[in-house]
C-alpha positions as CSV (number, residue, x, y, z in Angstrom):
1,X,37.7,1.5,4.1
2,X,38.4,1.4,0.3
3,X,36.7,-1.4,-1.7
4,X,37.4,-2.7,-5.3
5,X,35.6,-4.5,-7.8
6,X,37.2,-6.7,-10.1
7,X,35.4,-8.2,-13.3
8,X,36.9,-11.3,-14.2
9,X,37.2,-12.2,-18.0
10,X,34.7,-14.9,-19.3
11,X,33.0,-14.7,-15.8
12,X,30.4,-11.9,-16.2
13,X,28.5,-12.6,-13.5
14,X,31.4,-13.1,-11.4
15,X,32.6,-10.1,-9.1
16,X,35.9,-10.1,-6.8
17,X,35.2,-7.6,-3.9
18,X,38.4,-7.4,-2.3
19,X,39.1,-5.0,1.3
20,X,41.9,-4.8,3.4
21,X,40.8,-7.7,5.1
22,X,38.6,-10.4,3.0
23,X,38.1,-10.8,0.1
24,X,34.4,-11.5,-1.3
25,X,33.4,-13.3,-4.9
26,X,29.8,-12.3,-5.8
27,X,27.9,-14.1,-8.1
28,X,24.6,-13.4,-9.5
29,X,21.4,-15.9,-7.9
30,X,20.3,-18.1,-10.2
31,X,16.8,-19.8,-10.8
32,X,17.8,-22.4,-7.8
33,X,18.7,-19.3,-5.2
34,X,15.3,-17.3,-6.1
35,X,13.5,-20.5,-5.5
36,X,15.2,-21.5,-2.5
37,X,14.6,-17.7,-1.3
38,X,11.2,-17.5,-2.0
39,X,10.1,-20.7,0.3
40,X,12.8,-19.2,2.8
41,X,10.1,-16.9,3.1
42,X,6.8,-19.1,2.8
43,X,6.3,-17.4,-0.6
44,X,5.1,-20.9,-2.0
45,X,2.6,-19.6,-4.4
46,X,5.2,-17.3,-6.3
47,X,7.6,-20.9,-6.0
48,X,4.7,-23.0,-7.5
49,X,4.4,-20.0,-10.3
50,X,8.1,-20.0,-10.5
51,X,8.9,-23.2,-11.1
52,X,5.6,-24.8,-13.0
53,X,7.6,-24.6,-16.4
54,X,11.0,-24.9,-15.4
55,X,13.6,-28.1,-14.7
56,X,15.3,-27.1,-11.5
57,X,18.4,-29.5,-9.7
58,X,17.3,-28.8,-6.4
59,X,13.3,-28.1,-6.3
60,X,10.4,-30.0,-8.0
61,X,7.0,-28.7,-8.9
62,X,5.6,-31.9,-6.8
63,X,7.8,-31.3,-3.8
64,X,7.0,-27.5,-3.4
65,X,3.4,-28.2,-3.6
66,X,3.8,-30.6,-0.7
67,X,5.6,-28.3,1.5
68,X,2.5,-25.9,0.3
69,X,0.3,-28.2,1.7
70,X,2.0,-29.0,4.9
71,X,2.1,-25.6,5.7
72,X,-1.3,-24.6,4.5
73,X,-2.2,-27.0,7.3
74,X,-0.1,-26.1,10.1
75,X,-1.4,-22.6,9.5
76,X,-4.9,-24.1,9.9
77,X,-6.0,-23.2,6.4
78,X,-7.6,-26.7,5.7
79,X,-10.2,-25.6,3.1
80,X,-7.0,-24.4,0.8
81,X,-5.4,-27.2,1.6
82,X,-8.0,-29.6,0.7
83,X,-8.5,-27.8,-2.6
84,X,-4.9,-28.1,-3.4
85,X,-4.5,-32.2,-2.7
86,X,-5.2,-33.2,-6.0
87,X,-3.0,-31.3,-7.8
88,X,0.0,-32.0,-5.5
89,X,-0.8,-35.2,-3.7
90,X,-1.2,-37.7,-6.8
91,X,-0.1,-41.0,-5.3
92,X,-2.5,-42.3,-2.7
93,X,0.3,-43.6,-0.4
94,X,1.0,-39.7,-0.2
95,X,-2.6,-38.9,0.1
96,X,-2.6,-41.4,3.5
97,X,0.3,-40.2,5.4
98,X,-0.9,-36.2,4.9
99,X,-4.5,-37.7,6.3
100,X,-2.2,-39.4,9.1
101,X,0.6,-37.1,10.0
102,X,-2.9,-34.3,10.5
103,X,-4.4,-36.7,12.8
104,X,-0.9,-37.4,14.6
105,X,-0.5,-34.4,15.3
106,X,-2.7,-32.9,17.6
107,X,-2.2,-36.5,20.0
108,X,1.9,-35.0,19.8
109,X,1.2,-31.3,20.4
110,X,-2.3,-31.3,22.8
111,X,-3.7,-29.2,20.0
112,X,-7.2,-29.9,19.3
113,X,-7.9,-29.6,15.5
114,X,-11.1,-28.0,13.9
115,X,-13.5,-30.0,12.9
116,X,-13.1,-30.2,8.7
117,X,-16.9,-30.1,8.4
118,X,-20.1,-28.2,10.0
119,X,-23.0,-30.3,11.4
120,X,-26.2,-29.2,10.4
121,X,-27.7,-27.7,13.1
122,X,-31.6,-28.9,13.5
């Protein structure tokens, strides 16, 4: 099988991989692909750390820090997710439904949730 690489004027990050039977264009990922790789695989710290000083089309600061959340809680991590709610979760309506939708959903699933504080044992 014999490959070529083609390097298009005024298109350096552009490559034309052409075979005998396809031809591919390859382009170098951008800010928007790393980002949308790293939650791809539930790397949401590095996305946070990624995108804290950046303006990206696609992903918000707020909105990866609420997909943080949600799946710091479906992991059962609910002392990290607590500690995180401020920062992420600044509008109380927000606040509400994250208290509701973890209350929901044990009723949907049968799952019994732990309890989010130890009694003091006498």
């Amino acid at each position: 099988m014999v490959f070529s690489v083609v390097n298009c004027e005024g298109h350096d990050l552009t490559a034309f991989i052409a075979s005998p039977k396809d031809i591919i264009v390859a382009t170098e990922p951008n800010d928007e692909d790393h980002v949308t790789w790293l939650l791809d695989n539930e790397q949401y710290f590095e996305a946070l750390d990624f995108t804290k000083n950046r303006k990206l089309a696609n992903h918000s600061y707020a909105a990866i820090g609420r997909e943080y959340i949600r799946f710091l809680i479906e992991t059962d991590d609910l002392e990290l997710a607590a500690q995180k709610c401020p920062a992420f979760l600044r509008f109380v309506k927000l606040i509400i439904f994250s208290i509701k939708k973890y209350f929901l959903v044990p009723r949907m699933t049968g799952k019994k949730r732990p309890l989010l504080f130890r009694p003091k044992i006498l």
